[in-house]
Structure formats: C-alpha cells, structure tokens
C-alpha positions in Angstrom: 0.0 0.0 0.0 1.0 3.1 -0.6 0.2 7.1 0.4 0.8 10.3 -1.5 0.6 13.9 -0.7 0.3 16.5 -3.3 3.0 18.8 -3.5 0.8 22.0 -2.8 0.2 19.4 0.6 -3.8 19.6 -0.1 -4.8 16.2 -1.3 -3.7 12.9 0.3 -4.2 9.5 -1.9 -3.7 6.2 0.2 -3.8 3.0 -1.8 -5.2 -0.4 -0.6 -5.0 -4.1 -1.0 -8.7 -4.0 -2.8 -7.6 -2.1 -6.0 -9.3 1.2 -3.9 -7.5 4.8 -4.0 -8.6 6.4 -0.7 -8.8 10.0 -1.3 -8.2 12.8 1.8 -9.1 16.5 1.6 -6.2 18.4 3.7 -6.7 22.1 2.9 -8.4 22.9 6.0 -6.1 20.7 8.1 -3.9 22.9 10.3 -0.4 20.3 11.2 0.4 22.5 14.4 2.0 20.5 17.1 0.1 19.3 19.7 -1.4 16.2 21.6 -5.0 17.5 22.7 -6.1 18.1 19.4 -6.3 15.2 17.5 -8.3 14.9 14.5 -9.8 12.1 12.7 -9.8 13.2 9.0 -12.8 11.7 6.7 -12.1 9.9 3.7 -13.5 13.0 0.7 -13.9 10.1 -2.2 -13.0 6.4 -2.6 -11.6 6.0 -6.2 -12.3 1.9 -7.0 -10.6 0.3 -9.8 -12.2 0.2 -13.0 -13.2 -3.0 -14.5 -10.6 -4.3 -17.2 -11.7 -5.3 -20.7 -9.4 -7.2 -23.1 -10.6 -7.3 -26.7 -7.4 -9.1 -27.5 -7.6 -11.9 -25.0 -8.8 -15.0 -27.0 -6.7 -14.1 -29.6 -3.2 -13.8 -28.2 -4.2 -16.6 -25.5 -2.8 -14.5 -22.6 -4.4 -14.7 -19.1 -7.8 -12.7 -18.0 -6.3 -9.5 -16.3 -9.1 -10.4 -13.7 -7.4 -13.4 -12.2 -4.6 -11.2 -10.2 -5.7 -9.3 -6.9 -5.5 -5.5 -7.9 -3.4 -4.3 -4.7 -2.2 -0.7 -4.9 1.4 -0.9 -5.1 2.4 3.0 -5.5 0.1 6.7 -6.1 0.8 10.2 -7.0 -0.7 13.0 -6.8 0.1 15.8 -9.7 1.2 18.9 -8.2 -2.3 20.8 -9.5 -4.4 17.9 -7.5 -6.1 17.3 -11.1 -4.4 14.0 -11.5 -3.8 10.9 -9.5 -1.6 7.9 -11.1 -2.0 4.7 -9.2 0.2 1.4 -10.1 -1.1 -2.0 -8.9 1.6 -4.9 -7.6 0.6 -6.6 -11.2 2.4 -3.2 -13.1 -1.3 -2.2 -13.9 -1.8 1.6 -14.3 -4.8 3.8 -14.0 -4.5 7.6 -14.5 -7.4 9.4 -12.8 -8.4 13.1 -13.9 -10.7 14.7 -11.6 -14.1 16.3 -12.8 -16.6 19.1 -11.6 -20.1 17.4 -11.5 -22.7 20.3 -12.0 -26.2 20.0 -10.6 
C-alpha cells in the first residue's frame, strides 16, 4: 500500500489491497504540534478500480487481467491535485483526472 501527498500538501491519496485509491481533503487541516487536538480526518472520495476489458484476449491466448488481486502498489498526486496515477503490484496503471459534476 501506498500514500501520496500532493505537493501543494492539499490532497492525500492512500492506496489499498482491494484495488481502492482512498482520497483525503487536507486544505483545511492545520499540522500544528500538539497532543490534545487530535483529528480524525474523513475519507472525501474512494476512487475503485475500474473494470478491465481485453478485446485481444482470446486471440493472443494471454491470461484474464481479472485473475490477479489488484493491490495498490504506489500513487501520485500531480502537483495541481487534477491528476492521480495509481500502479497495482501486477504493473497495472490507472490515470485518474478529476471532474466538476454540476447540478
């Protein structure tokens, strides 16, 4: 598993062992020292792994990408907090760009 901090420090991405990005909202987060005010920060967003579909598969006999656990090996956070990269232990990648969903 792995955790990322953007640079600007406002976005934290965790990864887990269920192909899951865990996504954490920082900005209003103030990191002063001290022991009687410790938070418990919410998860903002989950991020789950998207479903993998091989057109090729039958062809070039190779495995079903589905028969390996996806386990979050390594994330990044782009500097902008726009992007998110997350590699799986299997060398899968997933580039994630965020959106604005308008109501």
């Amino acid at each position: 598993m792995s955790c990322s901090v953007g640079l600007d420090g406002k976005l934290l991405a965790c990864g887990d062992d269920k192909g899951s990005v865990w996504i954490y909202n920082l900005e209003d987060i103030s990191f002063k020292c001290s022991t009687r005010d410790s938070k418990i920060i919410n998860v903002n967003s989950v991020l789950k792994w998207p479903k993998l579909h091989d057109s090729y598969l039958k062809k070039k006999k190779k495995l079903e990408v589905d028969v390996y656990d996806i386990v979050i090996a390594k994330c990044a956070v782009h500097y902008s907090g726009n992007y998110l990269v997350a590699v799986t232990n299997n060398n899968f990648v997933c580039l994630y760009k965020k959106s604005t969903v308008k109501k």
